[in-house]
VEXDREN-2710 file (C-alpha; in Angstrom, 1 decimal):
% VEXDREN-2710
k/r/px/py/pz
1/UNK/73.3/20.2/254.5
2/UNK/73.7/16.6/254.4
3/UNK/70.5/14.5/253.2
4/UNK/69.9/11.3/255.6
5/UNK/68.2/9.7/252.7
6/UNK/69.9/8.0/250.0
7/UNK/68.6/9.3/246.8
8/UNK/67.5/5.8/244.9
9/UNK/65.2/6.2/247.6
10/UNK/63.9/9.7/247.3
11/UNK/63.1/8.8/243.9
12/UNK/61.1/6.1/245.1
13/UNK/59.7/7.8/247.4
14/UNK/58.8/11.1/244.9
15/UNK/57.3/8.0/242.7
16/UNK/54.9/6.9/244.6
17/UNK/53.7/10.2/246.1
18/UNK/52.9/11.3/242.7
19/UNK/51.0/8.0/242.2
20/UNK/49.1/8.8/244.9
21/UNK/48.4/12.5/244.7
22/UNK/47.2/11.5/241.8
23/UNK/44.7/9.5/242.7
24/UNK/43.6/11.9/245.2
25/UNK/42.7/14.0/242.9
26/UNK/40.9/11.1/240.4
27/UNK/39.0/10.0/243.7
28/UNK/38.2/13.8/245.4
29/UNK/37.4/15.3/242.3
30/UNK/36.9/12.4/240.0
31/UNK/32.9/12.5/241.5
32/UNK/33.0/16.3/240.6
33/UNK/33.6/15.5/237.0
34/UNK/31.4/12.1/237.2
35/UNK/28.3/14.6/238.4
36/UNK/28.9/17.3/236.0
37/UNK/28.7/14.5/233.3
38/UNK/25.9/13.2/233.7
39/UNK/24.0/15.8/235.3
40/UNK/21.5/16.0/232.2
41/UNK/20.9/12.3/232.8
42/UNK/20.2/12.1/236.3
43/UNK/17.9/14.9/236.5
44/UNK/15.0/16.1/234.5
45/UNK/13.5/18.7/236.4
46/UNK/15.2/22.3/237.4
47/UNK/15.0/21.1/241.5
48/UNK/16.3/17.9/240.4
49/UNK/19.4/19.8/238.6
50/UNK/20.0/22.1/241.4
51/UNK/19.7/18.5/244.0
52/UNK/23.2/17.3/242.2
53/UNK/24.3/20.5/241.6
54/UNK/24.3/21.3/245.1
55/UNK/25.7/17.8/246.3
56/UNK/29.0/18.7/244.7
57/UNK/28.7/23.1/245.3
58/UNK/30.2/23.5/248.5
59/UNK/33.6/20.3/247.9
60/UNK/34.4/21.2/244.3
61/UNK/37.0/24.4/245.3
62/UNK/38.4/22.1/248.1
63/UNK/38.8/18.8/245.7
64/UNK/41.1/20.4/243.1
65/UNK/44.0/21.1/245.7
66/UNK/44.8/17.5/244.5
67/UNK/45.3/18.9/241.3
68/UNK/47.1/21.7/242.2
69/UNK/49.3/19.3/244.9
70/UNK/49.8/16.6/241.8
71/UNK/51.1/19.8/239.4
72/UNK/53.4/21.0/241.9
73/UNK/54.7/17.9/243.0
74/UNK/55.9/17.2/238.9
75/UNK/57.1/21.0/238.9
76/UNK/59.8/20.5/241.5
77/UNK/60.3/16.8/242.0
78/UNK/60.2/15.9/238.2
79/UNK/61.0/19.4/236.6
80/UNK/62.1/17.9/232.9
81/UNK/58.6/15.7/233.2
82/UNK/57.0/19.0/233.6
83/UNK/58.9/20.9/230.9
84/UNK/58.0/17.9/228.7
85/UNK/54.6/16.9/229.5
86/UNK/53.2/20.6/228.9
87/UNK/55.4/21.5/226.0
88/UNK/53.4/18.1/224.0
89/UNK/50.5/17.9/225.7
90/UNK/50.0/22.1/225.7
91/UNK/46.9/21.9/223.6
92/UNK/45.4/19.2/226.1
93/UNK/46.0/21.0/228.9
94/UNK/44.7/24.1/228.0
95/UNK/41.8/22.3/226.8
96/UNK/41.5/21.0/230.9
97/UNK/41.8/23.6/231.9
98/UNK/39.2/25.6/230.1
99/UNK/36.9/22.8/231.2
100/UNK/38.2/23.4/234.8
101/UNK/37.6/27.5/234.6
102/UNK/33.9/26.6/232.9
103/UNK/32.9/24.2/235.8
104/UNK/32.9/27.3/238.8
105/UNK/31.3/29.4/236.2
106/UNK/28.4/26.9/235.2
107/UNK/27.6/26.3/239.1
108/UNK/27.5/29.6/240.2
109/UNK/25.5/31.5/237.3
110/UNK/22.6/28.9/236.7
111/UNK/20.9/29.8/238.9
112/UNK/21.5/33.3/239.1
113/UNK/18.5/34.2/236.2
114/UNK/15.4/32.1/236.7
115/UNK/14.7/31.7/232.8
116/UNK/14.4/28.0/231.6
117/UNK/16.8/28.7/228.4
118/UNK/19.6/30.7/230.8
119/UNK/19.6/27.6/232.9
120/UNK/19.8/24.9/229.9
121/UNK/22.4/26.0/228.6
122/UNK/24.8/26.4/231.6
123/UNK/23.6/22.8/232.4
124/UNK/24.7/21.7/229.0
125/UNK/27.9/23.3/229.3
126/UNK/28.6/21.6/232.6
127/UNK/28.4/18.7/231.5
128/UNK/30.0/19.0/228.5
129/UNK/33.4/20.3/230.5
130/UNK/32.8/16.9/232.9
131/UNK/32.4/14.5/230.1
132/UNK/35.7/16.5/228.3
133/UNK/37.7/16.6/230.9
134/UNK/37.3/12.7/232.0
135/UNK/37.7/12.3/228.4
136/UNK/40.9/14.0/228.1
137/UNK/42.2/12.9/231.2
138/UNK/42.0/8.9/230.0
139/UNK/43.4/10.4/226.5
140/UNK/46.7/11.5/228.4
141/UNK/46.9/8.2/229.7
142/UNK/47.2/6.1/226.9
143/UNK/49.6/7.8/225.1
144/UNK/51.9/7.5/228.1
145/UNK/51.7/3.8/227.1
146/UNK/52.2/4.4/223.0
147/UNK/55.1/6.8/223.7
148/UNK/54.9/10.8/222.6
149/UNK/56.9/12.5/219.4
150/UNK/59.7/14.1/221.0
151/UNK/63.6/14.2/221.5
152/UNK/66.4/16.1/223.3
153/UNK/69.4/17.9/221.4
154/UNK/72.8/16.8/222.5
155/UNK/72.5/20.0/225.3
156/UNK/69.0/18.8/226.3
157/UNK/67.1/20.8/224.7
158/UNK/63.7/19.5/224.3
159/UNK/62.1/19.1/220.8
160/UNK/58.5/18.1/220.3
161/UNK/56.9/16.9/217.5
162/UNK/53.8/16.4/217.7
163/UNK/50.4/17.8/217.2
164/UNK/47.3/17.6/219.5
165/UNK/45.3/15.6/217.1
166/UNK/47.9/12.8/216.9
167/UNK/47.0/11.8/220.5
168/UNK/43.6/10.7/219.4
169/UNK/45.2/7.5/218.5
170/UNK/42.7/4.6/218.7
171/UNK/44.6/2.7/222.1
172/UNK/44.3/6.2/223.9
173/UNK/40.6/7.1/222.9
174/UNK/39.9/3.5/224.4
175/UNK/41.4/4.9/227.9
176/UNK/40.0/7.9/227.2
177/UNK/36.3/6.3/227.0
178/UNK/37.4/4.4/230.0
179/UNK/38.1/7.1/232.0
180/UNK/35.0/8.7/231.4
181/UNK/33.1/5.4/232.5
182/UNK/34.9/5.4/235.1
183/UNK/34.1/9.1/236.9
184/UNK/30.8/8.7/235.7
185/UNK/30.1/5.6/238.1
186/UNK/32.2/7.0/240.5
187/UNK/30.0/10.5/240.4
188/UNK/26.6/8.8/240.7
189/UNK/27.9/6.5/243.7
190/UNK/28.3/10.4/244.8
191/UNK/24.9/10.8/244.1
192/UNK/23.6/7.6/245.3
193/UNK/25.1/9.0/248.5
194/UNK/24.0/12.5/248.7
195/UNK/20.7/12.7/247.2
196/UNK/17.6/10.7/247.0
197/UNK/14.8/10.2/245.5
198/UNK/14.7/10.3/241.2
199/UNK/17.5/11.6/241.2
200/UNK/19.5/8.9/243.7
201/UNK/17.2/6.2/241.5
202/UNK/18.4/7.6/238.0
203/UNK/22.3/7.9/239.4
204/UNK/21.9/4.1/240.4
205/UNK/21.1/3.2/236.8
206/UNK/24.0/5.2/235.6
207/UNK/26.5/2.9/238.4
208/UNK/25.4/0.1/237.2
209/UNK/25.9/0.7/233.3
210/UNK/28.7/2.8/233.8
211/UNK/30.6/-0.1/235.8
212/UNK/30.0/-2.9/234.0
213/UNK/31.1/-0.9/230.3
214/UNK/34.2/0.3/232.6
215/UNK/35.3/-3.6/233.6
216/UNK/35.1/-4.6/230.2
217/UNK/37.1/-1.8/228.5
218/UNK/39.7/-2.2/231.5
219/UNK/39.6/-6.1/230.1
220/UNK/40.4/-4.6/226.8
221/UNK/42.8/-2.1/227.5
222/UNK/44.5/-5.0/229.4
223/UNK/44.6/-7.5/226.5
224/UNK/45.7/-4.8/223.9
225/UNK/48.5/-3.5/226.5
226/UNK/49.9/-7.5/226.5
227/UNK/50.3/-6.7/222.3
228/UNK/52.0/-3.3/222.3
229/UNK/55.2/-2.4/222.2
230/UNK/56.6/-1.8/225.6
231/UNK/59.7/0.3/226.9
232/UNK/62.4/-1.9/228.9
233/UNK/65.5/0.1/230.0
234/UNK/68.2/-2.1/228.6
235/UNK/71.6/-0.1/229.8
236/UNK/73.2/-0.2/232.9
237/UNK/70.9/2.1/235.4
238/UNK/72.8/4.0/238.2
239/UNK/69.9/5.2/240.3
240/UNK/71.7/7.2/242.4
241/UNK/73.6/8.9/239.3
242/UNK/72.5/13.0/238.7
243/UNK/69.3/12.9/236.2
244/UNK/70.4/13.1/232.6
245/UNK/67.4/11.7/229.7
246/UNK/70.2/10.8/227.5
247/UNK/72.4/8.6/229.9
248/UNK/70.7/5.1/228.8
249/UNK/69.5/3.1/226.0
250/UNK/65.9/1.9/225.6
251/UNK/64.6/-1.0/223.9
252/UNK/61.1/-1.8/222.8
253/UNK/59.4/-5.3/223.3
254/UNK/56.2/-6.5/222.8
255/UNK/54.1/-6.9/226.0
256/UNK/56.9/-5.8/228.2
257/UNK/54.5/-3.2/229.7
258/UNK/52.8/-6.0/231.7
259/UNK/56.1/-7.8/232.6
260/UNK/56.4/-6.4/236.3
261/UNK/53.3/-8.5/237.2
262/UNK/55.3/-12.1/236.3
263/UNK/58.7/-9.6/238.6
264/UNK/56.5/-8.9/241.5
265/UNK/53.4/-10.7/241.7
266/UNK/51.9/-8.7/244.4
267/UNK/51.8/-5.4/242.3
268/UNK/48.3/-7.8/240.9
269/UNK/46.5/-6.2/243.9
270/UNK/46.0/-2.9/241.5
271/UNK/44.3/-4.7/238.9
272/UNK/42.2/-6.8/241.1
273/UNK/41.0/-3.7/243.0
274/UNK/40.3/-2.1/239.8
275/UNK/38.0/-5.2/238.8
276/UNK/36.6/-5.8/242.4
277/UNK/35.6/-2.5/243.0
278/UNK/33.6/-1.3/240.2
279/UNK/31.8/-4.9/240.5
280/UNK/31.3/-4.1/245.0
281/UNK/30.2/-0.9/243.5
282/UNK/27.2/-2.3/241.7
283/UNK/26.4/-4.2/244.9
284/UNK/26.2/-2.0/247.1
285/UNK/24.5/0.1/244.5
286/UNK/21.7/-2.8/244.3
287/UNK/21.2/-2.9/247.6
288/UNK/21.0/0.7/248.2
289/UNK/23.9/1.4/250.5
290/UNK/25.3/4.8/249.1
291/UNK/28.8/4.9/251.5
292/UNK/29.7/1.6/250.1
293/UNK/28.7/1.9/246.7
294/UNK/31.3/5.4/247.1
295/UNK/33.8/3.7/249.0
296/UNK/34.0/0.5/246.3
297/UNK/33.8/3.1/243.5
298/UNK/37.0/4.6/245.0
299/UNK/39.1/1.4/245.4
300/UNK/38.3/0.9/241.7
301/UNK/39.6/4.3/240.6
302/UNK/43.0/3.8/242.9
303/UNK/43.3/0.0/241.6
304/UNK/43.0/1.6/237.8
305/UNK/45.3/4.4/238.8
306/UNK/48.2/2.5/240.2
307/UNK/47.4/-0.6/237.5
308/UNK/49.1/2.2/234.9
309/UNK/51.8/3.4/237.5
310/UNK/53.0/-0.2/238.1
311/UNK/52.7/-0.8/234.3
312/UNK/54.9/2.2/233.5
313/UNK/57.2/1.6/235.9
314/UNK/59.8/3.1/236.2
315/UNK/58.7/5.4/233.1
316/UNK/57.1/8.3/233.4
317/UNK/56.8/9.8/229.7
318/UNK/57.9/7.7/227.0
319/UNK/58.7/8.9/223.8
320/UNK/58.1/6.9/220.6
321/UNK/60.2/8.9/218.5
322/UNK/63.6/8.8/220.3
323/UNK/63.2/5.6/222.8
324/UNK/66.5/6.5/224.7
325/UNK/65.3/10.1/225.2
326/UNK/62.2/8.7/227.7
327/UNK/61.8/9.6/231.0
328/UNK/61.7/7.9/234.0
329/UNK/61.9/8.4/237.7
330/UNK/65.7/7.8/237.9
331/UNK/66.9/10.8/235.2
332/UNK/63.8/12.9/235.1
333/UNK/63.6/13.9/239.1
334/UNK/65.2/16.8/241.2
335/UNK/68.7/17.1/243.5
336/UNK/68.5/14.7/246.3
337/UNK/68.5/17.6/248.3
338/UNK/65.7/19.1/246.8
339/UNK/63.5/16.0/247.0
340/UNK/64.5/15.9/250.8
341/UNK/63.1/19.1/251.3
342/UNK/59.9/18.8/249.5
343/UNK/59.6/15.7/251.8
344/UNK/59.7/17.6/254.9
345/UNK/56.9/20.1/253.6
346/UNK/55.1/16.9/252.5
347/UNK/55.0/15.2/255.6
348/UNK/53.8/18.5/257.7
349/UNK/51.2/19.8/255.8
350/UNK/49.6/16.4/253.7
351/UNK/48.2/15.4/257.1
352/UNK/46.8/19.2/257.3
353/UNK/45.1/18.7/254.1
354/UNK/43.9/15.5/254.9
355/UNK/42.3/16.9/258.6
356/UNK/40.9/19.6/256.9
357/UNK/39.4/17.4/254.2
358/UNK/38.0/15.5/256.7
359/UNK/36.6/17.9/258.9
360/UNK/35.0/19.8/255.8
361/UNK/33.1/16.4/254.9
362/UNK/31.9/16.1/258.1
363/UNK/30.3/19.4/258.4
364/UNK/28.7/18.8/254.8
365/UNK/27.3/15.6/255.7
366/UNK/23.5/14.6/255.2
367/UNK/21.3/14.5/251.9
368/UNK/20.6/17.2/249.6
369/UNK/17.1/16.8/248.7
370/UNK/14.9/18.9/246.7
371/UNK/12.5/19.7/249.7
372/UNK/15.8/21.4/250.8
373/UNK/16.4/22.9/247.8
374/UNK/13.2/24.7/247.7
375/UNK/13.4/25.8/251.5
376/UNK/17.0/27.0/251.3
377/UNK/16.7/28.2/247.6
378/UNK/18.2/31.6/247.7
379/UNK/21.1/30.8/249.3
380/UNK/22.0/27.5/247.1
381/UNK/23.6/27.1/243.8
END
């Protein structure tokens, strides 16, 4: 079969898709986690719990088919990024995804046994797994920036060297921390949108901390990103050449992870959006206009997201043991034919996903309030 696209651009392409399946996933599910983690905050009283419990209930299945999409997107258009990315990071990920099998669990058995202490302590645990998870997520992040331990032998074989507790290194607990601010205002502009009353008060509060300590450690994690040592391909790149790790040579500079903003200027629209729409966010939060606030809180999560894409560019796991050995889009993807294919499927059933999404929003529209919740009790979370 002959491909009618070149395959420079099917890498492109596969780039940016990943980019933004990932911040599907950040923004659908990101105020899943961002409720979950402050759930103990926003509400004192069992109704109160069950109000934001139930505002996320019936989307929280439906939100992680990002996360599945974003998974299965690295497992066949970036296969070695998979292999690589679980191998180091297997004690991460099986830490999110404990958090991810606890969240289900927490919502549906609270409120299956009415006693106070049953209830507790599935509310605790929920929001324990939201706070983790965020947590973890940001973690990840930053140590795509400082580079992970690992190598390939001569036939490719991947060796990693790492443990999990070297990834708690101080840049990536400061995206880590950011991340967490960052779903939490994003989850109580959820709430600010779906509930009312204490609850909606108490979840305005949390936006308005929560987005002001996010812009400032985005200012931070900007001014220490200009100091590190950044990863510049400094071979000759062939990127229509078959993917091979070990077919260039990688330098490291400092502040080179920022140069692609002085290259292409208009890649500056992700970190404006990442300011401008935590500080909307609060605006909209002040004035009580919940779909704003949400919609603001979102551009900020993309305008993060795609601030590290554009950073890493074209990198997608660096490793700070063997420089030459890191991966990026042009040796780390699938056959061109491959990534054609996947393209087809993409472009049929994303729109699907996105009608379905929409419709199922539709239908779930309106308030939850706790004068519903004590009508409608038995058949709630």
């Amino acid at each position: 079969m002959n491909v009618p696209m070149d395959y420079e651009s099917l890498r492109l392409i596969w780039w940016l898709l990943l980019s933004v399946l990932i911040t599907g996933f950040a923004v659908m599910d990101g105020f899943d986690l961002g409720v979950a983690g402050q759930l103990l905050m926003v509400a004192r009283t069992d109704e109160q719990r069950r109000v934001a419990v139930n505002s996320i209930g019936p989307v929280w299945d439906g939100n992680q088919v990002w996360f599945i999409l974003g998974g299965g997107a690295v497992f066949a258009a970036f296969p070695v990024l998979y292999a690589a990315a679980f191998s180091g990071l297997y004690a991460a990920m099986f830490l999110v995804l404990l958090t991810f099998i606890v969240r289900p669990v927490c919502i549906d058995f609270r409120s299956k046994v009415a006693d106070p202490r049953w209830r507790a302590t599935w509310d605790i645990t929920l929001s324990l797994a939201g706070l983790l998870a965020a947590l973890l997520f940001g973690v990840a992040v930053g140590n795509l920036f400082l580079g992970l331990p690992f190598h390939f032998t001569p036939d490719l074989r991947l060796v990693y060297e790492g443990g999990f507790f070297g990834l708690l290194r101080p840049f990536a607990l400061l995206c880590g921390l950011a991340s967490v601010a960052m779903l939490l205002m994003h989850g109580a502009s959820w709430l600010l949108l779906k509930t009312n009353g204490e609850v909606a008060a108490r979840a305005r509060r949390v936006l308005l901390v929560s987005a002001v300590v996010l812009i400032i450690l985005f200012a931070i994690g900007g001014l220490w990103l200009a100091r590190l040592d950044g990863f510049v391909i400094s071979s000759a790149l062939d990127p229509t050449a078959p993917s091979n790790p070990l077919d260039k040579q990688v330098t490291r500079i400092p502040g080179s992870w920022l140069s692609v903003y002085g290259r292409s200027p208009w890649v500056l629209l992700a970190p404006i959006a990442g300011f401008a729409g935590p500080l909307l966010a609060c605006l909209w939060a002040w004035l009580r206009r919940g779909g704003l606030a949400f919609l603001c809180s979102a551009l900020g999560v993309a305008g993060i997201i795609f601030t590290a894409a554009f950073s890493l560019f074209p990198f997608l796991l660096p490793s700070d043991l063997d420089p030459a050995a890191s991966l990026t889009l042009w040796d780390a993807s699938s056959s061109q034919r491959t990534l054609f294919i996947m393209l087809v499927a993409v472009i049929v059933f994303l729109p699907i996903i996105l009608l379905y999404t929409g419709w199922a929003f539709r239908v779930l529209r309106g308030k939850v309030t706790e004068a519903y919740v004590r009508e409608h009790g038995d058949s709630l979370y």
